[in-house]
mmJSON file of the N, C-alpha and C atoms, coordinates in Angstrom:
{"data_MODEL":{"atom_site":{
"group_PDB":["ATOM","ATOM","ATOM","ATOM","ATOM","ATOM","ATOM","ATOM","ATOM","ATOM","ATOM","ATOM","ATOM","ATOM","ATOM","ATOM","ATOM","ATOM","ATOM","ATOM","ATOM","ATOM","ATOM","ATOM","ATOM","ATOM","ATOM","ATOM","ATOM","ATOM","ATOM","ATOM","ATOM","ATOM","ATOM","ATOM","ATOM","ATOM","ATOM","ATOM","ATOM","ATOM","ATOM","ATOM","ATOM","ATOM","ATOM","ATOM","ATOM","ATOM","ATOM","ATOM","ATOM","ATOM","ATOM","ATOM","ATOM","ATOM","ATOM","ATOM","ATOM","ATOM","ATOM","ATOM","ATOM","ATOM","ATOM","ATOM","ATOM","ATOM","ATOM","ATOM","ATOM","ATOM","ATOM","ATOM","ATOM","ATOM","ATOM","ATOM","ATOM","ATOM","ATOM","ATOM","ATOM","ATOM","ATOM","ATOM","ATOM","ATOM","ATOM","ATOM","ATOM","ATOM","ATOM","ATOM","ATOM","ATOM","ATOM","ATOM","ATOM","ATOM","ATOM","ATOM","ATOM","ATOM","ATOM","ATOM","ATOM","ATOM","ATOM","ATOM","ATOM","ATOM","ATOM","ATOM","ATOM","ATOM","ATOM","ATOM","ATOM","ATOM","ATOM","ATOM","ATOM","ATOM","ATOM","ATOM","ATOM","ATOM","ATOM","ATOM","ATOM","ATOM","ATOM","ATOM","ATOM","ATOM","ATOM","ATOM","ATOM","ATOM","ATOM","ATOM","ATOM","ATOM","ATOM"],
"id":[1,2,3,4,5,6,7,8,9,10,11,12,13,14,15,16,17,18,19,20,21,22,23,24,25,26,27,28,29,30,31,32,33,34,35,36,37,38,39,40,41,42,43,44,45,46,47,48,49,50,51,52,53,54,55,56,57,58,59,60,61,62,63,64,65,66,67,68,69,70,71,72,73,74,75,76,77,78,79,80,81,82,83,84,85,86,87,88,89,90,91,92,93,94,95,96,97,98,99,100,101,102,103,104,105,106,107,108,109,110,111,112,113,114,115,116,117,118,119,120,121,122,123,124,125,126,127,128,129,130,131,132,133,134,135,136,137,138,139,140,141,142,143,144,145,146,147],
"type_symbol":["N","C","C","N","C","C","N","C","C","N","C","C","N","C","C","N","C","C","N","C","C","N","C","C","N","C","C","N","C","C","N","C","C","N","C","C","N","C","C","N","C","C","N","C","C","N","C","C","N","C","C","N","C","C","N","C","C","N","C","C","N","C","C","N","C","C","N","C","C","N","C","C","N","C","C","N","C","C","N","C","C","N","C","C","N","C","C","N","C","C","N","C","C","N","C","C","N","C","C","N","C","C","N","C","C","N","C","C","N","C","C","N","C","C","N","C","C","N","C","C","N","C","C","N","C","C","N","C","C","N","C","C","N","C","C","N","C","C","N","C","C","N","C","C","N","C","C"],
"label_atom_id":["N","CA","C","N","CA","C","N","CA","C","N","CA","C","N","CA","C","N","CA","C","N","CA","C","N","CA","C","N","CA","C","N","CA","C","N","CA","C","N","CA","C","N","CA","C","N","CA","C","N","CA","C","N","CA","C","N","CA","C","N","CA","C","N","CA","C","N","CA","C","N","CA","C","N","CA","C","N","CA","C","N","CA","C","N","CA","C","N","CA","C","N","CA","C","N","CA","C","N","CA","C","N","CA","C","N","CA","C","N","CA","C","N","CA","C","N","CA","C","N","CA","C","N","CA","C","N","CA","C","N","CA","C","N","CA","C","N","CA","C","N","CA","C","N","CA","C","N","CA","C","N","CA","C","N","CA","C","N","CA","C","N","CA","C","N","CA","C","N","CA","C"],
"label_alt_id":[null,null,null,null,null,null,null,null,null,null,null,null,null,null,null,null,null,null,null,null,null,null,null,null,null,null,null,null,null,null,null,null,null,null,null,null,null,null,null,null,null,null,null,null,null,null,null,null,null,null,null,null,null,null,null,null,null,null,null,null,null,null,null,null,null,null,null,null,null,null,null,null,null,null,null,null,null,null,null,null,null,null,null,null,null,null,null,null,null,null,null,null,null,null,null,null,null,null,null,null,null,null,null,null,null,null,null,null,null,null,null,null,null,null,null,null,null,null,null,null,null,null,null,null,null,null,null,null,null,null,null,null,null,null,null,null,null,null,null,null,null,null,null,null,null,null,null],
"label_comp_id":["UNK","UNK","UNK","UNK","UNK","UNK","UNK","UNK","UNK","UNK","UNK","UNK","UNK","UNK","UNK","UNK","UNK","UNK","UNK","UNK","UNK","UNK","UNK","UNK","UNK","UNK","UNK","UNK","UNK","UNK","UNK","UNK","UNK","UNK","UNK","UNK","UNK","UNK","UNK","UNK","UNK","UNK","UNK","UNK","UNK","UNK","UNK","UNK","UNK","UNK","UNK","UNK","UNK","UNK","UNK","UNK","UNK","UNK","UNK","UNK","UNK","UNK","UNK","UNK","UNK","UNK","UNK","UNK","UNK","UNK","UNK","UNK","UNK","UNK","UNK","UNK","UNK","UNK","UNK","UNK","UNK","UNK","UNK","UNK","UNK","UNK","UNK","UNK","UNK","UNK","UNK","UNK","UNK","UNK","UNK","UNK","UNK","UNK","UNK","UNK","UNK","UNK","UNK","UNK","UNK","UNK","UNK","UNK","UNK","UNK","UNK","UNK","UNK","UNK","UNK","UNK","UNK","UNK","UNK","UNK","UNK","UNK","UNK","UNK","UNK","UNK","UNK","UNK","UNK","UNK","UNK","UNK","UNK","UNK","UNK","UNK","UNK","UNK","UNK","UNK","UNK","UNK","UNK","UNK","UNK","UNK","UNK"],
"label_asym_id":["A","A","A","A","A","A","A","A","A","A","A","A","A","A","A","A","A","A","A","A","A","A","A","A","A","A","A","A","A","A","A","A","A","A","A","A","A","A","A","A","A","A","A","A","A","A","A","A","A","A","A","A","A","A","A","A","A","A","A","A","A","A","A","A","A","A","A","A","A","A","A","A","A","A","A","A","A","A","A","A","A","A","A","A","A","A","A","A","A","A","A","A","A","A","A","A","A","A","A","A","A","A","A","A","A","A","A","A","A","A","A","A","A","A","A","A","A","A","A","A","A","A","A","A","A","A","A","A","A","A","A","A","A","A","A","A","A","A","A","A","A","A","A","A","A","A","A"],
"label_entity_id":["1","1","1","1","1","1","1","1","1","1","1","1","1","1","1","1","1","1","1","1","1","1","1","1","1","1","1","1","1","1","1","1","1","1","1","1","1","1","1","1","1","1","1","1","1","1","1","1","1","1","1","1","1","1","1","1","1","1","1","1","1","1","1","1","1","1","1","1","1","1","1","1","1","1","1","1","1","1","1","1","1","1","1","1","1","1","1","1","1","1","1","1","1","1","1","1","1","1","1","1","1","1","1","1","1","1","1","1","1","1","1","1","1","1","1","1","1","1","1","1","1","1","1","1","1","1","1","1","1","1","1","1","1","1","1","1","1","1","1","1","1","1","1","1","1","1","1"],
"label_seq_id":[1,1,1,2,2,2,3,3,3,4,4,4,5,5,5,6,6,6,7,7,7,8,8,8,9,9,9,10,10,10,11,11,11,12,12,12,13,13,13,14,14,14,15,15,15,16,16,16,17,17,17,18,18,18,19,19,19,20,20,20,21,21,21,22,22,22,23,23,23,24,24,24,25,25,25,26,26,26,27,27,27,28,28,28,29,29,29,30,30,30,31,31,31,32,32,32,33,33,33,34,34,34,35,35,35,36,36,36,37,37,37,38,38,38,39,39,39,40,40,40,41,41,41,42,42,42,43,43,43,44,44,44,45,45,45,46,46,46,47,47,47,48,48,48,49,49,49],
"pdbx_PDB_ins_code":[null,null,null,null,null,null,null,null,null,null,null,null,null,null,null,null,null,null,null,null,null,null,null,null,null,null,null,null,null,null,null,null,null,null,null,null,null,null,null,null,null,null,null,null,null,null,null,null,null,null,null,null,null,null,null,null,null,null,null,null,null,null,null,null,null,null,null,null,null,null,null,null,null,null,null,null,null,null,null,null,null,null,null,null,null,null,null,null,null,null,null,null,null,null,null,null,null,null,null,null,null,null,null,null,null,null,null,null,null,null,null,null,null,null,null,null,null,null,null,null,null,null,null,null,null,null,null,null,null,null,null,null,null,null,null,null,null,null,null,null,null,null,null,null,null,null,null],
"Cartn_x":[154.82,153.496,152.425,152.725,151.337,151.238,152.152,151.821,150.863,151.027,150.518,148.878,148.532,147.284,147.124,147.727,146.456,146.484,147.144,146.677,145.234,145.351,144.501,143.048,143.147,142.283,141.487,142.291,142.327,141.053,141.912,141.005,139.465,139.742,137.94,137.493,137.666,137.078,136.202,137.383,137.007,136.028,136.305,135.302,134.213,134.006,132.645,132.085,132.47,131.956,131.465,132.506,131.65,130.412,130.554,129.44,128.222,128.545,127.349,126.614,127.335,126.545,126.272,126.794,125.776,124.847,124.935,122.793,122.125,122.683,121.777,121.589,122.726,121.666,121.395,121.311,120.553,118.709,118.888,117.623,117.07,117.757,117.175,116.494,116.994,116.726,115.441,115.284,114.013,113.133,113.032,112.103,111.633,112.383,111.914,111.924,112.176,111.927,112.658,113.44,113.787,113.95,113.875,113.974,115.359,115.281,116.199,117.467,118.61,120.27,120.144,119.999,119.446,120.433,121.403,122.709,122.48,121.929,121.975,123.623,123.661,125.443,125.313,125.23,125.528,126.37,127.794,128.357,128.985,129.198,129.659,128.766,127.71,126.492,126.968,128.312,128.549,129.455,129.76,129.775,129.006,127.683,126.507,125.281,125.778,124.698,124.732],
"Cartn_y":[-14.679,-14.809,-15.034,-15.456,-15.962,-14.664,-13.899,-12.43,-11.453,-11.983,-10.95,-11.658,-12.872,-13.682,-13.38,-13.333,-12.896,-11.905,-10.855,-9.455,-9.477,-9.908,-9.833,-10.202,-11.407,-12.09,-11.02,-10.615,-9.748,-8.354,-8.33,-6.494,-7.262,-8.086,-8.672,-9.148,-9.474,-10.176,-8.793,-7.448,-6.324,-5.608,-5.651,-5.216,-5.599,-7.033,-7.462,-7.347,-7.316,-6.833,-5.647,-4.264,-3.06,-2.95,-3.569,-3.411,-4.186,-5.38,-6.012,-5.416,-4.391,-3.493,-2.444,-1.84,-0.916,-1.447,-2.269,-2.802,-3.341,-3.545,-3.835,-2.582,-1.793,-0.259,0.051,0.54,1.205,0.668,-1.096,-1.551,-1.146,-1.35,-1.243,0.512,1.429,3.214,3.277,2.218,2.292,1.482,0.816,0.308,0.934,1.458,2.074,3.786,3.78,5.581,6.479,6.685,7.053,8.783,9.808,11.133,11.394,12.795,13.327,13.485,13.088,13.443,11.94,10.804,9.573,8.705,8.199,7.28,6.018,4.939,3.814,3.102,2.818,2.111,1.006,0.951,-0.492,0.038,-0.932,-0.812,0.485,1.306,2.396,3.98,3.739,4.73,5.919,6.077,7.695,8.099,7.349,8.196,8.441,7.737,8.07,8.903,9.801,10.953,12.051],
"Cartn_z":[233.912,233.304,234.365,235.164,236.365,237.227,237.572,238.142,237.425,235.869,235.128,235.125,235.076,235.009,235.943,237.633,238.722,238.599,238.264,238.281,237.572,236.064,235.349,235.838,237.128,236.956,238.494,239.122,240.282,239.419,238.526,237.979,237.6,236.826,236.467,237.818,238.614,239.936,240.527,240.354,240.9,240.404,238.909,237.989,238.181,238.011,238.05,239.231,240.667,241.832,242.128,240.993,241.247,240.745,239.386,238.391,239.088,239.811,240.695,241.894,242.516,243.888,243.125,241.922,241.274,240.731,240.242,239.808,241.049,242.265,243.464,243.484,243.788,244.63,243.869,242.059,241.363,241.692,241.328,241.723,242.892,244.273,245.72,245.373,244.496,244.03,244.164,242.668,242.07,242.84,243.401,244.519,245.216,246.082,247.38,247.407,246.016,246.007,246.817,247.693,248.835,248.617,249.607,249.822,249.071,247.836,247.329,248.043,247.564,248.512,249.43,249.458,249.876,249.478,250.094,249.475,250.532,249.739,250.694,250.803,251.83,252.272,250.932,250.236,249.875,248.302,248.306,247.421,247.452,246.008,245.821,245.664,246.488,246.239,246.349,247.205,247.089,246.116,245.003,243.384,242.911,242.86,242.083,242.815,243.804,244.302,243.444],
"occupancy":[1.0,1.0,1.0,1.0,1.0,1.0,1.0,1.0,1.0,1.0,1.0,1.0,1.0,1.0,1.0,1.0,1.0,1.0,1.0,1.0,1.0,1.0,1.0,1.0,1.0,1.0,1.0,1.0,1.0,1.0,1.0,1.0,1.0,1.0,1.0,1.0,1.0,1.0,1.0,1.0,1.0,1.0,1.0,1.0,1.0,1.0,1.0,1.0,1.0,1.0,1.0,1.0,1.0,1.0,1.0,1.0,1.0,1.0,1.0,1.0,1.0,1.0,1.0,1.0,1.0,1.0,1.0,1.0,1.0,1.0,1.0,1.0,1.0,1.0,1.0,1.0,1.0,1.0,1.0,1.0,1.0,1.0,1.0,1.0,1.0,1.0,1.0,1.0,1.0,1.0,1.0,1.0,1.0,1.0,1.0,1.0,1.0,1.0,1.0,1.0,1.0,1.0,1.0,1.0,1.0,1.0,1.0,1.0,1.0,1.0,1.0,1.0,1.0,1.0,1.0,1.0,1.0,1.0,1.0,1.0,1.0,1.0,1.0,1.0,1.0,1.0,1.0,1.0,1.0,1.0,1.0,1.0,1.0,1.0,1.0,1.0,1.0,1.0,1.0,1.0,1.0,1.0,1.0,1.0,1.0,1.0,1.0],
"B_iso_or_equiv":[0.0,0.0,0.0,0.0,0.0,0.0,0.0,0.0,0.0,0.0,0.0,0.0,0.0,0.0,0.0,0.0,0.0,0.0,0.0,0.0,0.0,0.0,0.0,0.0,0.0,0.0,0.0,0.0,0.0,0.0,0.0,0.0,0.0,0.0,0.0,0.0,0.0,0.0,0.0,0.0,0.0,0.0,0.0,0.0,0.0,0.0,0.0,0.0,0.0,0.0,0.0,0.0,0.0,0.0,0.0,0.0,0.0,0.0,0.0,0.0,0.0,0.0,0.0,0.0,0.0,0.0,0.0,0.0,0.0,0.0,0.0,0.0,0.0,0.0,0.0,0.0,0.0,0.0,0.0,0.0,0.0,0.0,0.0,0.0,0.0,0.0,0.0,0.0,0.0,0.0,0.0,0.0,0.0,0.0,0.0,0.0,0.0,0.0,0.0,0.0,0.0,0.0,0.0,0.0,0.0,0.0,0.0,0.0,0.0,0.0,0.0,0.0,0.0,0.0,0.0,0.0,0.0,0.0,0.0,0.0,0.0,0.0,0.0,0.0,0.0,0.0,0.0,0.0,0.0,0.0,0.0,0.0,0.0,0.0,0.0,0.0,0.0,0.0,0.0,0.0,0.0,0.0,0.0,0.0,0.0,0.0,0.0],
"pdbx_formal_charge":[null,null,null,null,null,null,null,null,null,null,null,null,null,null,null,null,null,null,null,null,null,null,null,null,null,null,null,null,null,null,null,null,null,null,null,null,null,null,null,null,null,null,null,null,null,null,null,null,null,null,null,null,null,null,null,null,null,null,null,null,null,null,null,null,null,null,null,null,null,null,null,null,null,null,null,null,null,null,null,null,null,null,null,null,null,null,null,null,null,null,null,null,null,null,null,null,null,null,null,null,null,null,null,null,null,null,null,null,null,null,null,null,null,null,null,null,null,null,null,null,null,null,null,null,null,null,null,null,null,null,null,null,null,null,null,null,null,null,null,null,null,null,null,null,null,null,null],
"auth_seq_id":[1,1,1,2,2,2,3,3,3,4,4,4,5,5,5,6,6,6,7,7,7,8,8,8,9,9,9,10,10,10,11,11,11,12,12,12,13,13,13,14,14,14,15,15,15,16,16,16,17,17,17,18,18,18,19,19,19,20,20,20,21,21,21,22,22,22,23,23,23,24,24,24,25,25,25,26,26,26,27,27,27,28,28,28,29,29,29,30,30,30,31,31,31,32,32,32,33,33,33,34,34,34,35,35,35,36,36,36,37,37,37,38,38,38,39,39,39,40,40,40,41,41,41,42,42,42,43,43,43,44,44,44,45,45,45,46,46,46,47,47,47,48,48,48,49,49,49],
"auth_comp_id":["UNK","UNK","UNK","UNK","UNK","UNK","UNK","UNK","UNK","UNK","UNK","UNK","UNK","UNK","UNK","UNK","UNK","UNK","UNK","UNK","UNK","UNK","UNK","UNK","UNK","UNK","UNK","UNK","UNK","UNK","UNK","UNK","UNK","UNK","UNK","UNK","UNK","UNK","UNK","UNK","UNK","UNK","UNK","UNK","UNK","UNK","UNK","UNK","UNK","UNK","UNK","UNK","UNK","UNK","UNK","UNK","UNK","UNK","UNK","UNK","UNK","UNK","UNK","UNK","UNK","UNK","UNK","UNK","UNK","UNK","UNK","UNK","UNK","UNK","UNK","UNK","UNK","UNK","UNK","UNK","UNK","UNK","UNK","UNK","UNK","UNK","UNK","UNK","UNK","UNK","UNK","UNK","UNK","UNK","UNK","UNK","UNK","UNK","UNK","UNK","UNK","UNK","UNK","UNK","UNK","UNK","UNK","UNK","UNK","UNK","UNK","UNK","UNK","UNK","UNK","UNK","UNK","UNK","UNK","UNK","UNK","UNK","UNK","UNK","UNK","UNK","UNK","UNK","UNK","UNK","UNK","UNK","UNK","UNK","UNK","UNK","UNK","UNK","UNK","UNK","UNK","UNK","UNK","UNK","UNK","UNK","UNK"],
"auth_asym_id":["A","A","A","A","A","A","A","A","A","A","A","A","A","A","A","A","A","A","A","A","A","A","A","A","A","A","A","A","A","A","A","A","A","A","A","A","A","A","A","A","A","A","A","A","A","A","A","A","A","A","A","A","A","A","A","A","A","A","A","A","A","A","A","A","A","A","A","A","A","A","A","A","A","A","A","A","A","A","A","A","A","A","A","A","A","A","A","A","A","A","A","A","A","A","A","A","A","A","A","A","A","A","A","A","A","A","A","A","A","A","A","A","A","A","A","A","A","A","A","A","A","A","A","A","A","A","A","A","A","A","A","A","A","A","A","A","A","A","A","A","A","A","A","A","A","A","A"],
"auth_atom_id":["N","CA","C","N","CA","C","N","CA","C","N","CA","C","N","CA","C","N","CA","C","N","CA","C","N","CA","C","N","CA","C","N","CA","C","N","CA","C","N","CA","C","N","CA","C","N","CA","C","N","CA","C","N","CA","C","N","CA","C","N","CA","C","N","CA","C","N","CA","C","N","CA","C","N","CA","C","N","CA","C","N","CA","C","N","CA","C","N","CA","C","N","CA","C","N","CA","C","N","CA","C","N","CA","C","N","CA","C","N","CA","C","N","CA","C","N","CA","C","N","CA","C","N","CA","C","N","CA","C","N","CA","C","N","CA","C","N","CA","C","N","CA","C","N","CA","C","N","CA","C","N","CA","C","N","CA","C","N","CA","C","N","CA","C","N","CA","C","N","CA","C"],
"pdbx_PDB_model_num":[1,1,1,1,1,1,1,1,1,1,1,1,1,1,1,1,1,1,1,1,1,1,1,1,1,1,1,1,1,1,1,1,1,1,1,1,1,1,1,1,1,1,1,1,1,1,1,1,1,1,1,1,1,1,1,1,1,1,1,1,1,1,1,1,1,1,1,1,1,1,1,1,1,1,1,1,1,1,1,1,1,1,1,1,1,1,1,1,1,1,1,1,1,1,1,1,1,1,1,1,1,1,1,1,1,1,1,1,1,1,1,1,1,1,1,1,1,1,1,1,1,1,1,1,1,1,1,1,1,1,1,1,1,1,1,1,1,1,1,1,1,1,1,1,1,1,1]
}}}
């Protein structure tokens, strides 16, 4: 049972970390406007070009 709780607790830790650098860089997007084809390093920006 405790392999299966850190796993569990492992995938939400992960989850919620992706989902957190996609609303930074979506936000940092809309801020600064940046030139079309424009992937700032942060997080997972090169799925969402």
């Amino acid at each position: 049972m405790e392999v299966k709780d850190a796993l569990t607790i492992m995938f939400l830790f992960g989850s919620f970390i992706l989902a957190l650098l996609t609303y930074i860089n979506n936000n940092t997007r809309k801020n600064k406007n940046p030139p079309k084809g424009y992937a700032p390093k942060v997080g997972f920006s090169f799925l969402m070009t």
